[in-house]
C-alpha positions as a printed Julia matrix, in Angstrom:
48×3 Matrix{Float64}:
   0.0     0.0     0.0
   1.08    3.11   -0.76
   0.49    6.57    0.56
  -0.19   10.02   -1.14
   3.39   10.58   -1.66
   4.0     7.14   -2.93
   5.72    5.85   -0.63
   5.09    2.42    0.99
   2.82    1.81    4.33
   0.89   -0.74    6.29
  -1.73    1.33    6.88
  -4.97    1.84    5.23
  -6.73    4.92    4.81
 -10.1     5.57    6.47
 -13.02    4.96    3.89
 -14.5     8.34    4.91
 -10.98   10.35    3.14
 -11.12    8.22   -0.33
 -11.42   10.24   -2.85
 -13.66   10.15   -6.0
 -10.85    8.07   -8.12
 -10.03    5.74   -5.22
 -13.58    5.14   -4.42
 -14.21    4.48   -8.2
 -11.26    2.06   -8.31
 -12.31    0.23   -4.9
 -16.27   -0.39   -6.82
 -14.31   -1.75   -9.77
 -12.04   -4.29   -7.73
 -15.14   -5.24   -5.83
 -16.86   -5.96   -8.84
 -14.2    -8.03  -10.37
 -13.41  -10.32   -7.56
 -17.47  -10.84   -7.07
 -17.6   -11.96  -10.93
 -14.31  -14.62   -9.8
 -15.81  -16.29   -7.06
 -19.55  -16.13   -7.99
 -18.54  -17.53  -11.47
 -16.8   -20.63  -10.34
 -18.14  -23.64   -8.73
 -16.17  -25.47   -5.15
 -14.08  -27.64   -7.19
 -12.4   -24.94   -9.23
 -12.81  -22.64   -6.17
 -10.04  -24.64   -4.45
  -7.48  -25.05   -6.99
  -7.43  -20.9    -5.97
C-alpha cells in the first residue's frame, strides 16, 4: 500500500478520506473479484 506521496505503508486509509478516483477504483475491484468467485463452482474454487 502506498500513501499520497508514494511511498510504501501498512496502513490503510479511512473509507470516509477516499477520494472520488479511489472510491471508483475500490467499486471496480469489488466488482471483479465478485464476478471470480460467484462464477466458479467449489471444485475450481479450491485449486485458488
Amino acid at each position: 500500500i502506498k500513501d499520497a506521496n508514494g511511498v510504501d505503508t501498512a496502513e490503510l486509509k479511512p473509507e470516509e478520506e477516499w477520494t472520488n478516483v479511489e472510491d471508483s477504483l475500490s467499486v471496480g475491484n469489488y466488482k471483479s473479484l465478485n464476478a471470480i468467485f460467484n462464477g466458479v463452482d467449489q471444485n475450481m474454487f479450491r485449486r485458488f
